[in-house]
Each structure stands twice: as C-alpha cells, then as structure tokens.
C-alpha positions as CSV (number, residue, x, y, z in Angstrom):
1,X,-19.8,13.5,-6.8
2,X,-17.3,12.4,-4.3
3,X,-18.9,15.0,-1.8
4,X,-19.5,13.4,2.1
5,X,-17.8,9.7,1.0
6,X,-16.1,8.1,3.6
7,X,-12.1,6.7,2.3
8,X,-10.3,4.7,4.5
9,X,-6.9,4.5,3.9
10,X,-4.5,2.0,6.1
11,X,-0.6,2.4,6.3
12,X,-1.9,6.4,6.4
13,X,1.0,7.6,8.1
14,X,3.4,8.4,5.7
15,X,4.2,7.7,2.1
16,X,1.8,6.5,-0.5
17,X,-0.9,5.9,2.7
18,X,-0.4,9.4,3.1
19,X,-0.3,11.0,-0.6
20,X,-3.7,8.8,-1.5
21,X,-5.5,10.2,1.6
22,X,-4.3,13.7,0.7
23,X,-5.2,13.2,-3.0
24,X,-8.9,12.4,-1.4
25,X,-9.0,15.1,0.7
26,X,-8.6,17.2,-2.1
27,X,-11.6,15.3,-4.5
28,X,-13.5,15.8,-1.9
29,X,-13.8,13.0,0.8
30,X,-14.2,12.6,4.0
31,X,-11.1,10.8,4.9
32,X,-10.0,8.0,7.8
33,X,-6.6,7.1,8.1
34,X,-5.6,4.0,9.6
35,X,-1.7,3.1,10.6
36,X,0.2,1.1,13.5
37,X,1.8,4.0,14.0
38,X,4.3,1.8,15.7
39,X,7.2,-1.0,15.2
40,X,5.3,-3.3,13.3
41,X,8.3,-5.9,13.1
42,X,11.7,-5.5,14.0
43,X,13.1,-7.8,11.3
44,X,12.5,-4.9,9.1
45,X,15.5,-2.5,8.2
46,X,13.7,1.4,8.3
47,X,12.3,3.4,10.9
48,X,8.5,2.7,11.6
49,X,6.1,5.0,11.2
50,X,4.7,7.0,14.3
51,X,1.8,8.8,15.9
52,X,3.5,11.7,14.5
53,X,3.8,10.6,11.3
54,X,0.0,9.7,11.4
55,X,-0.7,13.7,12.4
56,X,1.3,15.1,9.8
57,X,-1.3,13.2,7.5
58,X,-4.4,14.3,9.7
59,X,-2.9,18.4,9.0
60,X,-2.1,17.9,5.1
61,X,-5.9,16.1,5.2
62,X,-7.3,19.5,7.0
63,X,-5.1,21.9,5.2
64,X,-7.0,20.4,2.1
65,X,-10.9,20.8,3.5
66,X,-11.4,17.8,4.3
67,X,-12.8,15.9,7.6
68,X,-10.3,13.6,9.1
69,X,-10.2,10.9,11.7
70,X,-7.2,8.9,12.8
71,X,-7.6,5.2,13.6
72,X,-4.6,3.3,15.3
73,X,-4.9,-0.6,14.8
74,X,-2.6,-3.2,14.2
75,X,-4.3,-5.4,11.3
76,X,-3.1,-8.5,12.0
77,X,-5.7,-7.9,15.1
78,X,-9.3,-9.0,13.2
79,X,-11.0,-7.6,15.8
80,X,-9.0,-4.8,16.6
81,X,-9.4,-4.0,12.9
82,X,-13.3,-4.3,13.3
83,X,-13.1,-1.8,16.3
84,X,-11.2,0.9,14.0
85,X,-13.8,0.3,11.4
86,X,-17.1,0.7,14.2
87,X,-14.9,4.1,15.1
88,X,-15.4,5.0,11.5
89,X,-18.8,4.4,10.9
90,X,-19.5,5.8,14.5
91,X,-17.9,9.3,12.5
92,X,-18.8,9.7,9.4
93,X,-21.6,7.1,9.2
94,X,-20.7,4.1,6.7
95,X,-18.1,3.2,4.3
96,X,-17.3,3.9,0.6
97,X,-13.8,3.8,-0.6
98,X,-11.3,1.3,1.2
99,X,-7.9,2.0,0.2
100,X,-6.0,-1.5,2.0
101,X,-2.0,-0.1,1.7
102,X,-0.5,-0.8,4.8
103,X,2.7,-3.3,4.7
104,X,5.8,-4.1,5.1
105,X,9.2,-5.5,3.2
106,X,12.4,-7.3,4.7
107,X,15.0,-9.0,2.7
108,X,17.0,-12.0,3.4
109,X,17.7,-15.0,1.2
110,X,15.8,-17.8,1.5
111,X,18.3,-20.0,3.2
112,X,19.5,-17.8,5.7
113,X,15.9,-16.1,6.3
114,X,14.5,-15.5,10.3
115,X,10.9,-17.2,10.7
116,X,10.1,-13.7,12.1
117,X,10.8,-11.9,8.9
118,X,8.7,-14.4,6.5
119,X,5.6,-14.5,8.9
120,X,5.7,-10.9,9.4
121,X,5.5,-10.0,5.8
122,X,3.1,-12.5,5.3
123,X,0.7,-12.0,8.7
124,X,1.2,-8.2,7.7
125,X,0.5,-7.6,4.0
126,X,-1.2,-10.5,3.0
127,X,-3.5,-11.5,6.1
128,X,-3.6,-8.3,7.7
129,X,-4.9,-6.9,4.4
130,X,-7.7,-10.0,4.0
131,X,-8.6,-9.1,7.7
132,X,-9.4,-5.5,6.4
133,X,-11.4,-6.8,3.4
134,X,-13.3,-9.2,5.4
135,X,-14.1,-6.8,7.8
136,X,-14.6,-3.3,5.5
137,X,-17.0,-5.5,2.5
138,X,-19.9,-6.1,4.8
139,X,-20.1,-2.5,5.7
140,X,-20.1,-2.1,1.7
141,X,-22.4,-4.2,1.3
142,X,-24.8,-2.4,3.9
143,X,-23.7,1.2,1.5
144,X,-25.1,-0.5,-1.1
145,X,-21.6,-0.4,-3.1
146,X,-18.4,1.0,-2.9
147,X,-14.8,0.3,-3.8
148,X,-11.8,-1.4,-2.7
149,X,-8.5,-1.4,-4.0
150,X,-5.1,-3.1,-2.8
151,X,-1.6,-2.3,-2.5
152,X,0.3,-4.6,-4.6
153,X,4.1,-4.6,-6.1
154,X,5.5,-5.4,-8.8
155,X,7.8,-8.0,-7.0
156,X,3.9,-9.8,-6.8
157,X,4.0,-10.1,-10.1
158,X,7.7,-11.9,-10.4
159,X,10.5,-13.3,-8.3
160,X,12.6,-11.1,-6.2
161,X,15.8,-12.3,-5.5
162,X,16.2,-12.2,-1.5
163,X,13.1,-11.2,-1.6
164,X,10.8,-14.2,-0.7
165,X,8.4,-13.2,1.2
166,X,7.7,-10.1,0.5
167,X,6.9,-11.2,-3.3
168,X,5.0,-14.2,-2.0
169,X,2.5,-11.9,-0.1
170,X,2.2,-9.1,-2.6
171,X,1.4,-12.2,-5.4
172,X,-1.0,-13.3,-2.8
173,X,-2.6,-10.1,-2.8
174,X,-3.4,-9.8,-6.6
175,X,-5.3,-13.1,-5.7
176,X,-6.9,-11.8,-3.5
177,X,-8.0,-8.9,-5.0
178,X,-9.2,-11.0,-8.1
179,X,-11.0,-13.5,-5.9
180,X,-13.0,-10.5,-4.4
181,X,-13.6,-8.8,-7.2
182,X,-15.7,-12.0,-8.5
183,X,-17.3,-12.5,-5.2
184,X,-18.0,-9.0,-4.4
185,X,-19.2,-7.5,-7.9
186,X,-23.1,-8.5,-7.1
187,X,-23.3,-6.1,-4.3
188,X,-22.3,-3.6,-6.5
189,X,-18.8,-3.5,-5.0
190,X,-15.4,-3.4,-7.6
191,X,-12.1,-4.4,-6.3
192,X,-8.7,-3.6,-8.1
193,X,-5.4,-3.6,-7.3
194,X,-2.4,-0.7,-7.6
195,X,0.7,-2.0,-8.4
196,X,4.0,0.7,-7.0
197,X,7.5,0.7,-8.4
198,X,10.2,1.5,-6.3
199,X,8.9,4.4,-4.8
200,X,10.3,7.1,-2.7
201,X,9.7,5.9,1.0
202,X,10.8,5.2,3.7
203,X,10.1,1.8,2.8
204,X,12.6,1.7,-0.1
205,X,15.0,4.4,0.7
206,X,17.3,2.5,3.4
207,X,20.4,0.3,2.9
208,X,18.9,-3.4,2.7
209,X,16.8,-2.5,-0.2
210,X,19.9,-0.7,-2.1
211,X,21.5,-3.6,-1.7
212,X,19.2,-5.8,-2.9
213,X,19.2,-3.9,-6.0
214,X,22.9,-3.9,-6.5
215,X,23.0,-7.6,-5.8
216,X,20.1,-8.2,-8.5
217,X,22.4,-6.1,-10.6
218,X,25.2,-8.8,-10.1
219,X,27.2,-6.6,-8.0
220,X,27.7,-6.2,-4.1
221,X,27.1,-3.4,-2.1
222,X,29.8,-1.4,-0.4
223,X,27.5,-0.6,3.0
224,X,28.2,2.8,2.9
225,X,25.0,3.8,2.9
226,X,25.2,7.3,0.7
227,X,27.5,5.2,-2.5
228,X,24.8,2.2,-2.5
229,X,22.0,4.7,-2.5
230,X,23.8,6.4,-5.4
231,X,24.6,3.4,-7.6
232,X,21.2,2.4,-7.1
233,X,19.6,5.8,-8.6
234,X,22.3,5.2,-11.5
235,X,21.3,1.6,-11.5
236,X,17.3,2.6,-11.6
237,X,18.1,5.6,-14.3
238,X,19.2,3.0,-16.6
239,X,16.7,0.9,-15.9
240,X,13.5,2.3,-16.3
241,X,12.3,3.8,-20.0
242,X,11.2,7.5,-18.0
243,X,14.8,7.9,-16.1
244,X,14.1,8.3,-12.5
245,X,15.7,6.4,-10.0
246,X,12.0,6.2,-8.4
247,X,9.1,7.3,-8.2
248,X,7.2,9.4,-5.9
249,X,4.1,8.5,-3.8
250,X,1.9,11.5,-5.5
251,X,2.6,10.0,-8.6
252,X,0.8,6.6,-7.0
253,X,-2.1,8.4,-5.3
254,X,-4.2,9.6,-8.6
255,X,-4.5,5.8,-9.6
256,X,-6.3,5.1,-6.5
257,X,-8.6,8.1,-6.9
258,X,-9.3,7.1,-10.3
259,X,-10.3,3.4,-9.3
260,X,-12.6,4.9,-6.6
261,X,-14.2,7.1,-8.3
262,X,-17.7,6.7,-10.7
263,X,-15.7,6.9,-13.8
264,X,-14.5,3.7,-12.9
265,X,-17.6,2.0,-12.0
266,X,-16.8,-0.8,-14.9
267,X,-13.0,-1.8,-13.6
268,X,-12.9,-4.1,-11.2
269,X,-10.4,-7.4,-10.7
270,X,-7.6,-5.8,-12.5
271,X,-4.1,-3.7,-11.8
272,X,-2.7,-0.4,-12.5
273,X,0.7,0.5,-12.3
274,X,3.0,3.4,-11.3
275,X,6.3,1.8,-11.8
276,X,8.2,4.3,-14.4
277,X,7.9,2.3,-17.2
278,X,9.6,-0.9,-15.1
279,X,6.5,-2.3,-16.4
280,X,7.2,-3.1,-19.7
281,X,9.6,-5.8,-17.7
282,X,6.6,-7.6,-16.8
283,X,4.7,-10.4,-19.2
284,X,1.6,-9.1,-19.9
C-alpha cells in the first residue's frame, strides 16, 4: 500500500527525524529528509546536527531499500522551504506523507531569558513548522490527499518550569495542528500530532535539560555533567509508571507510520503519545 509514496520528514538528521524516516524506508516509502544540518541557534545548549548527521540517515534509508533524497533548508526561510519542497516533487513527483519534526529547546527562566532564545524557539518550532504546512498542503491538495502530522511535547500540553518558550511553541503547535486538521479535512488531507516524552537525543541528553529536571524536582544540580545525568535517570525511573529514564526515538517512529498510513484514514486533529506512561500526568 505504501509502495512509491513520497514522506518528507524535517529535523531528519538525527534522532526521532531520523528513526521515522528509517521506520518509512522500511514500510515502504520513498523517503526525503529535510534538516539545517547546521547551528540553528546558539542560545541552545547541544551540539547541532550536521551534514553528516543528515548522511548517516540517507545510508540507514538505503540500507533499508528505500529511495532517498536529502534536502538542506532552514525553515524559518518560507521560500527556502518551498525550494526544498520543488526539489522534492522535481524527485519523486508529488507529496504524500509530511512528517513536520524539526525544532529546537533552550531553557532559561523567564526573567533572566535572552530575546534570542524565546524567538528562536518560537521562529523555529512553531513558525518554521506553519511555514512547512503552508507550503507542503497545497502540494497535498494537488495529490489529492495525504497526511501531515506534527511534532509536539508534552511540555505543549502543560507548564514547564524554565521552560517558556519552548512550551509556548509546542502548545502552539497542537493548535495548529487542530486548526489544519478542520481546514484541511475536505481535500481529503488528516493532520495529527505526536506528542515525545523525554526522549533519548541529543536534544535531551545534555546538562541544561538535567538540570531542569532536577530543579522541577526541587533540587539543584551539581554541574557535573555525568551525577546530573544520573540523578535525572533515577529521577525519570521513579517517575514514569514503565521505569525508564527515557525513551528512545524508535519507540516514537511507529506512531507516525501509523498516522500516515490507510489504517488511519479516520484520525485526524488529535495526538498520540510516546512518553512512558508520563502521560497519565496530563489532564485528559
């Protein structure tokens, strides 16, 4: 069924970007991975991903049997966005499946915050992603259907302490995807949402996000890097009904398969969560 569709995945370079268009490859898609593959901010605390990091995706995508192009775009850039997406449709023809992931978190508390980490977040993950919606739906539209699903959090779905921005762009994004989802439905076109725990990337796996932890914990961190790590695997053990201290990216990827696929042909304007049982935190 999935047979010569066309997934674009953004933030493809590593972690869950990466499992999903790997968990594609291998239902069967032709696959398009889209990434920065660059410093996207430098208020951010982790090591960007790189055009290396985006070619390790392209092999795992081959290795699986699967057609693969690389796009490089930064998707606060509308246009440059609609360029990646022409480069697409140049490949492989049209679009079917758009998988909008990419982002990025910071943490600072509100008072002492940078302007450059708040707009970032939010020029990033919330209008970066609208930029790939508005541009990827009309090529949907022109399929005659097709899917989109978002990269959410669970910190968009309640406060984060020190975590601002980040929250208020991933809380934009599930109203964004339910906004869509109502517009887009008559052209045949759902539009859901995946919502991550803390998950095993490089995006969580560095000292400002264990401390952030250990300070929601109502501790403080020692900033050696290895003990805050490990109090926060203790901390997330306790925490979360399965026992992990996170969870991994291929444990994220089948949700996004599912919500592309026929099967789910009647979901759209809702979320699905991979959080280790950290959902049963949130209301409803």
């Amino acid at each position: 069924m999935s047979e010569n569709r066309v997934a674009v995945v953004t933030g493809a370079a590593r972690g869950i970007g990466r499992a999903t268009a790997v968990a594609f490859a291998k239902a069967g898609y032709r696959v398009a991975g889209a990434d920065i593959a660059a410093l996207a901010s430098s208020a951010m605390d982790y090591e960007p991903a790189s055009a290396e990091d985006l070619a390790e995706t392209g092999r795992l995508v081959g290795e699986a049997g699967a057609e693969w192009l690389p796009v490089v775009f930064d998707q606060r850039d509308k246009e440059a966005v609609r360029e990646g997406f022409a480069q697409v449709v140049d490949r492989f023809g049209g679009v079917d499946v758009v998988f909008a992931n990419a982002g990025v978190q910071g943490f600072a508390p509100l008072l002492e915050m940078s302007d450059e980490l708040w707009n970032d977040q939010i020029d990033i993950n919330l209008t970066g992603t609208a930029n790939v919606l508005r541009v990827a739906a009309p090529l949907l539209v022109e399929r005659g259907g097709g899917r989109i699903i978002i990269t959410s959090s669970t910190q968009g779905q309640h406060g984060t302490l020190d975590g601002s921005g980040y929250s208020a762009s991933k809380w934009g994004l599930i109203g964004l995807m339910k906004s869509a989802a109502l517009e887009l439905g008559q052209y045949g076109i759902t539009v859901n949402a995946v919502i991550p725990g803390l998950i095993n990337t490089a995006l969580t796996r560095h000292e400002d996000r264990y401390a952030q932890i250990i300070r929601t914990g109502g501790n403080e961190p020692t900033g050696d890097v290895a003990r805050d790590e490990q109090t926060t695997a203790d901390a997330q053990r306790k925490k979360l009904p399965l026992g992990v201290p996170w969870v991994e990216p291929e444990d994220v990827a089948p949700l996004v398969v599912f919500l592309a696929s026929e099967e789910a042909r009647m979901v759209s304007g809702t979320s699905f969560a991979a959080t280790g049982g950290d959902s049963a935190n949130i209301t409803a």
